[in-house]
N, C-alpha and C positions, 0 to 999 in steps of 0.2 A: 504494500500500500504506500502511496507516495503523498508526503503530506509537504502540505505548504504553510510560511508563518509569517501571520498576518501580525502587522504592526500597525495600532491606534494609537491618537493621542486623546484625550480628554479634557478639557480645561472646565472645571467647575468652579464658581464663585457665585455671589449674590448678585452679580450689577448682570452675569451673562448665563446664567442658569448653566447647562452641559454645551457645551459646542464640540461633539467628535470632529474627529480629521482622523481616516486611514491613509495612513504614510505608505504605507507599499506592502506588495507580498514579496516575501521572500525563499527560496531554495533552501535553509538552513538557519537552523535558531541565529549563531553564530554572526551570520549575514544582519540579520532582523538587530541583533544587539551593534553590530555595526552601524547601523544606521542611528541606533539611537546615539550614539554617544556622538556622531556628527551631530548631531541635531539639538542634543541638549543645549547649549551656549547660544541658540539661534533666539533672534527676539520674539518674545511670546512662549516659546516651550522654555525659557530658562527662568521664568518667573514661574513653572506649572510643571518641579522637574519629576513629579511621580505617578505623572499621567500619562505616562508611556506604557503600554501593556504589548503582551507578544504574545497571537493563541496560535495553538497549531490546529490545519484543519486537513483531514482526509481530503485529498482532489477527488473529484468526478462523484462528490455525496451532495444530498439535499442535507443541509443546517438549519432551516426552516420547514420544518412541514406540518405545524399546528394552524397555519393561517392566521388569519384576523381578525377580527368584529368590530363593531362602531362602538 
């Protein structure tokens, strides 16, 4: 099974409630933590440095299959 890892960023506070940003997929955790540590010092991710999360996700699966309602 070949997994792919996926890196978000999160920024929470009062004034901007959640604003996700996925940063990229990557070929290996390794990769994914390489990017963060680019990124950390960058303006806006360096005020918000524990919003960085890295999931790994089986390719070629559904991650959503409960759907949605109003």
């Amino acid at each position: 099974m070949e997994i792919a890892y996926v890196l978000h960023h999160v920024r929470s506070d009062d004034v901007y409630a959640d604003h996700p940003k996925l940063i990229g997929v990557y070929s290996s955790p390794s990769r994914a933590e390489a990017a963060t540590k680019r990124l950390q010092d960058a303006p806006g991710f360096c005020d918000h440095p524990d919003g960085f999360t890295i999931d790994p996700y089986p390719i070629d699966e559904d991650h959503w299959r409960e759907g949605f309602g109003e």
